[in-house]
N, C-alpha and C positions, 0 to 999 in steps of 0.2 A: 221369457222363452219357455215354450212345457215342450215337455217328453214323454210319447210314448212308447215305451216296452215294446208294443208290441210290432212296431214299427220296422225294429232291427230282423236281418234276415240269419234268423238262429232255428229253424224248422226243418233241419235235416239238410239244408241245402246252403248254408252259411258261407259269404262271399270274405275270403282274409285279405287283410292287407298285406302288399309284399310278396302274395303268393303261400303265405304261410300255412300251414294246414291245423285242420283243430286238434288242438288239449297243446298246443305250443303256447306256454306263457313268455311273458317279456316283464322288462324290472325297468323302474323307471322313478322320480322324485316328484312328488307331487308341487307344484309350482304355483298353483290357484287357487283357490276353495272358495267360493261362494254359497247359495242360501241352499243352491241346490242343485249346484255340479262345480266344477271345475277341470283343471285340466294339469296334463301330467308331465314333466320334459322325457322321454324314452332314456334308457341307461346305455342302449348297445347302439344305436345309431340316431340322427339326427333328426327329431319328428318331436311334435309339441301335438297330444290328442286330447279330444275331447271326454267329458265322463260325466253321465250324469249320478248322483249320490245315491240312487236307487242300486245302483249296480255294485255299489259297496257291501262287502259281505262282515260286517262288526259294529259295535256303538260306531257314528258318525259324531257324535261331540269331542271322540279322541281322536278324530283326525285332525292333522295338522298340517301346516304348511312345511313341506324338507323333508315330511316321512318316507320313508322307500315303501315303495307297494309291488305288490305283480298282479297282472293283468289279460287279458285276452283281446285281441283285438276284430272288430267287428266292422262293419262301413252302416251306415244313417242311409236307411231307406229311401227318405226325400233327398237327401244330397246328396249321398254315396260315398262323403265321406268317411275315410278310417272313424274310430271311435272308439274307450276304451270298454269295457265291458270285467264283469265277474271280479273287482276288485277285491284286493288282501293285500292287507298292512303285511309287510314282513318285519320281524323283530330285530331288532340291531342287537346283533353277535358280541357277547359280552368276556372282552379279551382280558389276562393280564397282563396291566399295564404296568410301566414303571414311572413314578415322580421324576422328572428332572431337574437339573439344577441351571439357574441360569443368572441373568442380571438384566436389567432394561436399559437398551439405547437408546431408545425415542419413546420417550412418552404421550400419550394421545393429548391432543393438544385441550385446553380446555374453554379457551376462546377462540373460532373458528374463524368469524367477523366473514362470515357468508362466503371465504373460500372453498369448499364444497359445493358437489352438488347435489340439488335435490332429490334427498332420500339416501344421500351415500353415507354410509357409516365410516362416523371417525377412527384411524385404526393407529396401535403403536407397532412395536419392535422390540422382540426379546431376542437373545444370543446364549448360546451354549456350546462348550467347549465337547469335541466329542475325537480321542486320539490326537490329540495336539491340531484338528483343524478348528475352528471357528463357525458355525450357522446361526442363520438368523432365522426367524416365526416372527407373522405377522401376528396381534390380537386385536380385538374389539373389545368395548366398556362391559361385553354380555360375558365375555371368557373372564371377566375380575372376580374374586368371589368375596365377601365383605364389603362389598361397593365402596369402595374405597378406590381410591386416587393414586396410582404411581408413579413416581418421578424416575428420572432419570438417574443411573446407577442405582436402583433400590435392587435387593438380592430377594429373586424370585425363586417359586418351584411350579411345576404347570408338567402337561400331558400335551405329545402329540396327538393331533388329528389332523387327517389324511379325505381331503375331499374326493368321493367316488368319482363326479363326472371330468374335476378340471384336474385333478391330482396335487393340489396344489394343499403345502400341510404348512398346517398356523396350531398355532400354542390356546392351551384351551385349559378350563379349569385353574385358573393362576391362583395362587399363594403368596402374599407375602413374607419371606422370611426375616428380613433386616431390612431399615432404611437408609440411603445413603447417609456415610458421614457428615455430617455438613461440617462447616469451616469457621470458630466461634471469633470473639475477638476480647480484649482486655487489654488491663493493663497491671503491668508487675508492681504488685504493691510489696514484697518483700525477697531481698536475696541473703541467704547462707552459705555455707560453703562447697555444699554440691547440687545443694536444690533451692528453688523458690517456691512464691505462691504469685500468684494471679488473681486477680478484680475481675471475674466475667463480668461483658455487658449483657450478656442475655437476662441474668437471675441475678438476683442478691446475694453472691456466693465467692468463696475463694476456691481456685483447684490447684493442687499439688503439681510442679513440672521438675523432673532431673534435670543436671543440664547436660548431661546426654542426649537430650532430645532436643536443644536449643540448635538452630540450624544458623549455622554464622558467626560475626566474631566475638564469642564470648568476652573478651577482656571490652567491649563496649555495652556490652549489658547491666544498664542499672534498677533502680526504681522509677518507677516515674516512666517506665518506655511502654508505647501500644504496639500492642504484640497482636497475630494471628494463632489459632492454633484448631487441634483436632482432639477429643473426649475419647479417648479407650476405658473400659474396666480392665482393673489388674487387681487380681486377689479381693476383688469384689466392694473395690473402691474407683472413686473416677478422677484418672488423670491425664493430664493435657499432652500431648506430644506434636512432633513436629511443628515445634515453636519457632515463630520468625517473626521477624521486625516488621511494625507498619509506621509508614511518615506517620511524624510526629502530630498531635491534632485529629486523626481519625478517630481515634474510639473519645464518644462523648457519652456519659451517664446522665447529664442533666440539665433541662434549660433553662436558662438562666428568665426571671423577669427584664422585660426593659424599665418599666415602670416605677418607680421606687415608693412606698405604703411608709407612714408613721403609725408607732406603734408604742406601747409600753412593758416595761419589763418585769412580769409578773414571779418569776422564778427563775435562781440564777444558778449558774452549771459549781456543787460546792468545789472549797477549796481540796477537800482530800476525799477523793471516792471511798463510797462504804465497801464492803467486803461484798455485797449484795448487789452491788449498781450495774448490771449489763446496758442500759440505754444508752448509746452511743451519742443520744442528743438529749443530754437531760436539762436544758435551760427551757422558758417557755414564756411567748413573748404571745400579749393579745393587742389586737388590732381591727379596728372594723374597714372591714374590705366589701365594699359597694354599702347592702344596705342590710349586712349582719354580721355580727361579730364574730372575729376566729380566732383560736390560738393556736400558732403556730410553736413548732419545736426549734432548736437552734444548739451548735457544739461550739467546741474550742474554738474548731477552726471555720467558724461565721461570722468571729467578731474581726473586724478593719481595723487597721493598723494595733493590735491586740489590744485594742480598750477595756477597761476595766470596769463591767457593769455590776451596777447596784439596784438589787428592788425597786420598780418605779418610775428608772431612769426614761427619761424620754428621748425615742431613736428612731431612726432609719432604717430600713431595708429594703433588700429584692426578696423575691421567690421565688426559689428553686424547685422543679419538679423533677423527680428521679423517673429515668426514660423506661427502666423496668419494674418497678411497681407503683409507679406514680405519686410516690409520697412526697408531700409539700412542706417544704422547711423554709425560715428565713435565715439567709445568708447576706454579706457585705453589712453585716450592722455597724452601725455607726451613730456615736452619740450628739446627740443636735445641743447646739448652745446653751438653749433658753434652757438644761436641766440646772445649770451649777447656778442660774439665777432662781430658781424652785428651791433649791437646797442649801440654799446659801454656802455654799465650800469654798475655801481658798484654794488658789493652786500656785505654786511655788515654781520658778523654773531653776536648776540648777543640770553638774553633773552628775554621772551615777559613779559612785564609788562602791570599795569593796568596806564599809562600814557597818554594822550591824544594824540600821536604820535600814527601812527600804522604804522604796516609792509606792505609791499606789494612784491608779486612775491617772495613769501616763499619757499625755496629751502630744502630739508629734507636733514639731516645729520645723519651719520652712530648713532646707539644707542650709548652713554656713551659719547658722543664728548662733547656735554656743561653738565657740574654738577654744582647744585646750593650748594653742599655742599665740604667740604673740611673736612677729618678725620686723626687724628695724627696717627703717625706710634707709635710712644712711648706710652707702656703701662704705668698708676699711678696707685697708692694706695691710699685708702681713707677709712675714714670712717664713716656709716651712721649715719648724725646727726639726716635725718625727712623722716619717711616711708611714699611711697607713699598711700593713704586708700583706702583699695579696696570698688569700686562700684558696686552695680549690675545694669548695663545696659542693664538686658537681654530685659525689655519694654520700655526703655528710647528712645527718638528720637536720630537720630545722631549727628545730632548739637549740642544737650543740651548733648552729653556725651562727645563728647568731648573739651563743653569749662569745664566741671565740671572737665577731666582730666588734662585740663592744669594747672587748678585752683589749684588743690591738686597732683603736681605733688613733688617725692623727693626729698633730698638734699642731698649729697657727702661732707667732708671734705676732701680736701691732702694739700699737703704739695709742692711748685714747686719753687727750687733755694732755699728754706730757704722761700717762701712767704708761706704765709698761705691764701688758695683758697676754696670757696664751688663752686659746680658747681650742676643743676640741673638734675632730671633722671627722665625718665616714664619707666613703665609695660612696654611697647614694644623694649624697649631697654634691659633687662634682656637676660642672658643666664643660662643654666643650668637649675636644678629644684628648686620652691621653689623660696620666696619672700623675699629679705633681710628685717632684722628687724635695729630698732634703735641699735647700737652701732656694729652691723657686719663689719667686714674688708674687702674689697670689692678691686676687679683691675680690669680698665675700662679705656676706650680708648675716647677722647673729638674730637665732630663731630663742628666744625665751619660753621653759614651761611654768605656766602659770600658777600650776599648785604646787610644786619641788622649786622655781625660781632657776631649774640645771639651765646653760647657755651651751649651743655650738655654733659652728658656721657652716652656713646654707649656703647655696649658688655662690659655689666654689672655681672660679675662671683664674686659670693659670696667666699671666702678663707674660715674665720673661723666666728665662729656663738660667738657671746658675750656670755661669763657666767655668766654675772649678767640678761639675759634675762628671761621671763616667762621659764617655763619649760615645755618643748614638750611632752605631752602626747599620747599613741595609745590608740585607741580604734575602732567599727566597727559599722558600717550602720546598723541602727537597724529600724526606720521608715522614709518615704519622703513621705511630706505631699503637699501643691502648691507650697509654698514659705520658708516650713522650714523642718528640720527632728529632728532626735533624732540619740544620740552615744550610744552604748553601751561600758559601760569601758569595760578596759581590764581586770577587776577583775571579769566580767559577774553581778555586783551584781546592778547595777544603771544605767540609761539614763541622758545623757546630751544634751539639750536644741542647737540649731544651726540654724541661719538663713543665706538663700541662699545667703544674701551678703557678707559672710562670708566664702566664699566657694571660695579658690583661682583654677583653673582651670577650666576645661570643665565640666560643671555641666551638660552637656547630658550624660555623661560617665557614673555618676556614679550609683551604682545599691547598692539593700539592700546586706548585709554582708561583702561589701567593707572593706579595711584598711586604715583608716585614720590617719592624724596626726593634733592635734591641742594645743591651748591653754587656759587655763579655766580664766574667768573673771567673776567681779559680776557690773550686771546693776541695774536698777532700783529694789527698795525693796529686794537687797541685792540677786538678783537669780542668780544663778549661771549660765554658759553659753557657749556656746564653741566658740573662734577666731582662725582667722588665719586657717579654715578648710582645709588639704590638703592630697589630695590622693595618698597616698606611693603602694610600694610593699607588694601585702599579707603576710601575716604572718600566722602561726597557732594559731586560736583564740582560742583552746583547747589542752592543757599538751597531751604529748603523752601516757599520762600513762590512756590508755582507756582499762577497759577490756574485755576479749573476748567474758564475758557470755552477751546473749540478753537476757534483762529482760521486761516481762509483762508490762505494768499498766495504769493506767486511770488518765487522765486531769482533777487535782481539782482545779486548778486555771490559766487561762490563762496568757500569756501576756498583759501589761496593753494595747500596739498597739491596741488589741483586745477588751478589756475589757477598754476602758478610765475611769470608775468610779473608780479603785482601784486605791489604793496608794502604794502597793508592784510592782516593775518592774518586777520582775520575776516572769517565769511560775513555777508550782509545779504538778508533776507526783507523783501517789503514786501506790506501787509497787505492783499486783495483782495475778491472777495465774499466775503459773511458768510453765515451761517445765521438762524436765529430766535435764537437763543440773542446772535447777534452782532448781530442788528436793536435787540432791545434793549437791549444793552450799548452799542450806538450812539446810541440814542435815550437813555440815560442820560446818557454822555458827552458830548453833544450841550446837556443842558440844565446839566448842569456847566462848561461852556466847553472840554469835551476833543473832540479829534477821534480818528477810531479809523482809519477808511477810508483807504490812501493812505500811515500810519504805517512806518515802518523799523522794525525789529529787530537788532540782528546776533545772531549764534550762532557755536561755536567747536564743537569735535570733541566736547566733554559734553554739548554740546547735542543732538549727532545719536541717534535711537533706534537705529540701526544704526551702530557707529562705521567699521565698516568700507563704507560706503554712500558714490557718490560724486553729491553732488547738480551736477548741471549749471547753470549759466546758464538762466532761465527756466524751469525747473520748478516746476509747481505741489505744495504743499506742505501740511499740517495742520501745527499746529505749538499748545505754549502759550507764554503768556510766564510768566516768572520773574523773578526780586529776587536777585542778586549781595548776598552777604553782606558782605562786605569793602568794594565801592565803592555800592553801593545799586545800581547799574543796571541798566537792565530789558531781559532778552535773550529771544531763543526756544530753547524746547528741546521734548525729546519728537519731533524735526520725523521726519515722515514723509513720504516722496515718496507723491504721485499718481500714479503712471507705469499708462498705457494703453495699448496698438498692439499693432501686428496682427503675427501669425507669416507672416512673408513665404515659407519655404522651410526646410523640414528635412528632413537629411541621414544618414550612418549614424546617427551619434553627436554630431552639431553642429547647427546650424539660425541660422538671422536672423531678425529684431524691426527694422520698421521705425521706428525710433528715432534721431534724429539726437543723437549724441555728437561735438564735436570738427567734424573735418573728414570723419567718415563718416554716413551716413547708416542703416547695415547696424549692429545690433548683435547680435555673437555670442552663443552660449547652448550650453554643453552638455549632452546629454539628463541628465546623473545632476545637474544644478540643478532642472530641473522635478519641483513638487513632487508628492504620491501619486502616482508611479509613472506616469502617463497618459502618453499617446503624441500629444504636439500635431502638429496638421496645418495646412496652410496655409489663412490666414487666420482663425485662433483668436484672440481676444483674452484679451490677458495681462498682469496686472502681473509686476511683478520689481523687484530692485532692481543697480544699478550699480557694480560693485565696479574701482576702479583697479589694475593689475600696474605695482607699482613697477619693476620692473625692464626692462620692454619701453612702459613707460609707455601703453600700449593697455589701453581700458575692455573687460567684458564683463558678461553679466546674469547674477545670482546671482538663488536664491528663486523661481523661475519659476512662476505661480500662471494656473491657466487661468481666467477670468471665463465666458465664454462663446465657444462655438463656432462656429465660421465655417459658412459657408453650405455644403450638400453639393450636389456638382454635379448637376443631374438631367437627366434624354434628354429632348433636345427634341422633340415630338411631332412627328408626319407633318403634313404642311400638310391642309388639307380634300380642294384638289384634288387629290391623290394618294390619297389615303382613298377617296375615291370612285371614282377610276380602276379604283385594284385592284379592288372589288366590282364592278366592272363585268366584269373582263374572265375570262371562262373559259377552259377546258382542254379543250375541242374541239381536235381537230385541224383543221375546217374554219372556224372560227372564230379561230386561232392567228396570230399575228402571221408573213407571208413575206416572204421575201428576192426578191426579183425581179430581175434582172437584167437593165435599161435598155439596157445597150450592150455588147460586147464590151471590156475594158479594152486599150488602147494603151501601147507604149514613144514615148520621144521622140523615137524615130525614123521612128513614126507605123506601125510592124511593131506584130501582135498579142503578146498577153502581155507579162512585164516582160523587158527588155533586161538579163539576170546577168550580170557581168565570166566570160569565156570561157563561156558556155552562155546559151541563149534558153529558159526553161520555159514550154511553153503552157500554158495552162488547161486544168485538169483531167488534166494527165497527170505521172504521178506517178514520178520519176526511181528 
């Protein structure tokens, strides 16, 4: 296209566009450039004009495309179209600006994969905090300065820019300040007493962690565990913090060959490092791998089943590449046969004693090959002259229990050829249930050591139980206290006395109402006591003869568990209002000469449906009664508490039940006792029931069950006459409520305005 100058009507008689008159310029971005015009977008209204480069008044090699220009507007002789004319670059206004601080949201992505369109520039997302609200800026890869690459969280600093035509402002000038944290990984190769160290996988390094910074449950924290973590400088060293557990198996340093290379042992790791040796892999084995020979490095811990190499030896391995600096070692070594036929060595198999000889070039052998013991095939018979006594070792160190076990270990009589033999027994050699006593008849099989020639008896099975022995009583788990509890007999009527070492079995096992089997004895001032504690098969601790009517009544005297001042063990119900069911069971009674209303019961811990439930003094109760098999007598069982009241106040994770226990009135609850999940609020009604802590001896509610919900607060309404006020009053201004002002206000000095320590302010003037 050419242009002539002389074309435009600029000859005194100049036609504007718009109506505009001359010496009006206009501002506008230049949007085009070409060889030899382009064209402009207008700044103040909507119009896109032509221009040709002659009409530029400056170098034309500094013009650009985005520069703001101003212009005059003209119309093209042969068209009549507008056009721009008398071009001038305007200078961009050079403000103080300020850096700001921010962080990146979104990073400009770095693979696109042709989601864009053509020609559109990739763009990110910075943010910055300005008076506690949050903005985002958009940028592009031009606003980076470093050309460099930002991720997401990295700590930026950058300038607003504010686009003339759209107004639209993006971050410009960026800086990076900091890169995001990132999130390393290891594993704990050493713990202390308030700090460890770390195996990073990234580097060949250890870093220091408190365990302040350990996030979780410390008492599981050992060596050996792969951990995450995050690198701070503190005092100008790098330590790990926010340390937490990764499943086990994540963090891998090195991979392993599948392949397995033979190889020979050109140098071996010495017996006693020099003062000088920092090489953590000073052995070094050569090997030709494909079609060149290597030597590889190797440590302590690369030889298989700890073999003992020598110069020369002929072996196996894999190889190991380290995943952060690639270093190749051989590990899994393993010495191949044909060496001891090379070197002609004898090898000896025996045990390893504590002799001043030692072994060398230790060969492993299949499991069960060498036994230190020897066990008769022939079962005897014998019987118990001296029971072993049971210990309680649940706090004992292990050394001290087991010399104490050997100490008090039992004795066996038999009988062998017509000789008469004792032979010794421990607890750990029993079989079956149940601890043999003195004079039980027992068949047991004698275990020989090989190098001392000591004998005991092994698979130790009790036959029959002596009849001159104590006599085995049942009874059931009625309180557990740290270290002792209480039986209840089997007649419901009495508690017997039992200390934990006396508890043959698993004393984590056992729970209140269990079935026990023991035997009674008197200690010191003649107390009677229970031995031999052992937990059988339940039994029914209640005659079946239970009947069907549920009857009323109220807790006049608790269990002692609950009540330690009394000297009766049993609780006592007494029998209160009835139902229908109990109207005519009374009207039965009644014409039989029985009375029902007003009746006692007692009850003992097999009576409770909840054994662990603590019924208080005066609680109302359900309960049946039953038939004591053994004394006939008629007890309650099945008993249930009534418990009702209101949720006085709940807290994170705790709350109170107005419920008087004791001498408090307030009874605790914690949220994971209430049951489906619900969220109780104040003044809910609830049952629950009442569980004792033996040990701080303080009640609190178990089972928390919401009945019904409390009332919800609701706004109390506007009174009338205020309802009618507001409707009354409108939003005139001549009708609006004024301020009038009566009198001039006085100080107490009777001077106008208020009297201020050192200044007097009048009204209405404003200092």
């Amino acid at each position: 296209m050419s242009f002539d100058p002389g074309m435009l009507h600029n000859n005194g008689h100049t036609a504007y566009a718009n109506g505009t008159g001359p010496g009006i310029r206009e501002t506008g971005v230049v949007e085009k450039l070409l060889t030899s015009y382009g064209f402009i977008q207008c700044s103040e209204r909507q119009a896109r004009l032509f221009f040709h480069c002659s009409q530029y008044n400056g170098n034309l090699q500094e013009l650009k495309i985005g520069d703001d220009v101003e212009f005059e507007v003209s119309s093209d002789r042969r068209t009549g179209k507008p056009i721009a004319v008398k071009l001038l670059k305007i200078k961009p206004e050079v403000l103080p600006e300020e850096r700001i601080s921010g962080q990146v949201v979104s990073a400009i992505p770095v693979h696109l994969d042709g989601k864009s369109a053509p020609g559109q520039v990739p763009t990110g997302s910075v943010c910055y905090e300005r008076n506690g609200e949050v903005f985002y800026l958009t940028y592009t890869p031009d606003d980076v300065e470093g050309n460099i690459h930002l991720d997401t969280g990295d700590k930026v600093s950058f300038y607003m820019e504010t686009n003339k035509h759209t107004g639209a402002v993006s971050a410009r000038n960026i800086q990076l300040v900091k890169k995001k944290q990132m999130r390393c990984q290891g594993v704990v190769c050493a713990t202390k007493e308030a700090f460890g160290f770390i195996e990073r996988a990234d580097v060949v390094k250890e870093i220091f962690f408190h365990y302040s910074e350990f996030k979780g449950d410390l008492e599981a924290l050992q060596a050996g565990d792969d951990v995450e973590f995050t690198i701070k400088d503190r005092n100008g060293k790098e330590v790990a913090t926010e340390v937490r557990l990764l499943p086990q198996g994540t963090v891998i340093f090195e991979d392993i060959s599948i392949e397995q290379f033979e190889g020979t042992v050109v140098k071996v790791i010495p017996k006693v490092p020099t003062k000088n040796q920092n090489d953590p892999l000073p052995g070094r084995i050569s090997s030709r791998i494909g079609f060149n020979d290597k030597e590889l490095p190797f440590g302590e811990k690369d030889t298989k089943s700890k073999v003992t190499l020598l110069e020369g030896d002929h072996i196996q391995f894999n190889i190991s590449t380290d995943r952060r600096d690639k270093l190749e070692r051989a590990t899994n070594i393993d010495i191949l046969p044909d060496t001891f036929d090379f070197t002609k060595e004898t090898r000896e198999m025996d045990m390893l004693s504590a002799q001043r000889n030692h072994a060398v070039r230790i060969k492993k052998l299949p499991k069960g090959t060498v036994s230190f013991h020897t066990q008769s095939e022939q079962r005897f018979m014998g019987v118990v002259e001296k029971e072993v006594v049971a210990t309680n070792t649940k706090n004992a160190s292990p050394t001290k229990a087991k010399e104490k076990e050997k100490a008090e270990e039992g004795v066996i009589a038999y009988e062998d050829c017509g000789v008469k033999l004792t032979v010794p027994y421990h607890n750990k050699d029993l079989e079956g249930g149940g601890y043999p006593l003195v004079g039980d008849k027992v068949e047991f099989s004698i275990n020989e050591v090989k190098r001392t020639g000591l004998q005991s008896a092994v698979s130790v099975r009790v036959l029959n139980r002596n009849a001159s022995n104590a006599k085995r009583l049942l009874g059931f788990v009625a309180t557990l206290k740290d270290n002792f509890g209480f039986i209840e007999t089997a007649n419901h009527d009495q508690e017997i006395f039992f200390h934990y070492s006396e508890m043959c079995g698993d004393l984590e096992n056992l729970e209140l109402g269990d079935t026990v089997e023991y035997t009674l004895s008197k200690g010191k001032g003649n107390k009677v006591s229970a031995e031999k504690v052992t937990k059988v098969a339940a039994v029914n601790g209640i005659s079946e003869d239970v009947g069907a009517t549920v009857m009323m009544g109220k807790v006049i005297r608790p269990l002692r568990s609950v009540d330690p001042s009394q000297t009766e063990y049993q609780g006592l119900i007494e029998v209160t209002e009835e139902g229908w069911c109990q109207v005519i069971t009374r009207l039965v009674d009644h014409l039989q000469h029985r009375t029902t209303k007003g009746q006692n019961y007692p009850f003992g811990i097999m009576g409770m449906s909840n054994k662990a439930d603590c019924l208080q003094k005066g609680e109302l109760v359900k309960f049946h009664v039953c038939t004591v098999a053994q004394t006939g007598q008629k007890m309650a069982c099945n008993v249930v508490p009534q418990r009702k009241a209101l949720v006085e106040c709940v807290k994170d994770q705790f709350g109170f039940i107005t419920y008087e226990v004791g001498e408090s009135k307030k009874l605790f609850f914690h949220v994971k006792e209430v049951q489906d999940g619900l969220e109780l609020q104040t003044g809910d009604e609830v049952e629950f029931s009442v569980v004792l802590n033996q040990r701080t001896g303080k009640c609190s509610a178990c089972n928390v069950r919401r009945v019904s919900e409390g009332p919800k607060l609701v706004a109390t309404p506007r009174p009338d006459r205020l309802v009618n006020r507001l409707k009354s009053i409108t939003l005139d201004d001549a009708s609006a409520p004024r301020l009038v002002i009566v009198r001039q206000p006085r100080g107490p000095d009777n001077s106008k305005g208020f009297n201020v320590e050192r200044k007097t302010r009048q009204p209405g003037v404003i200092d």
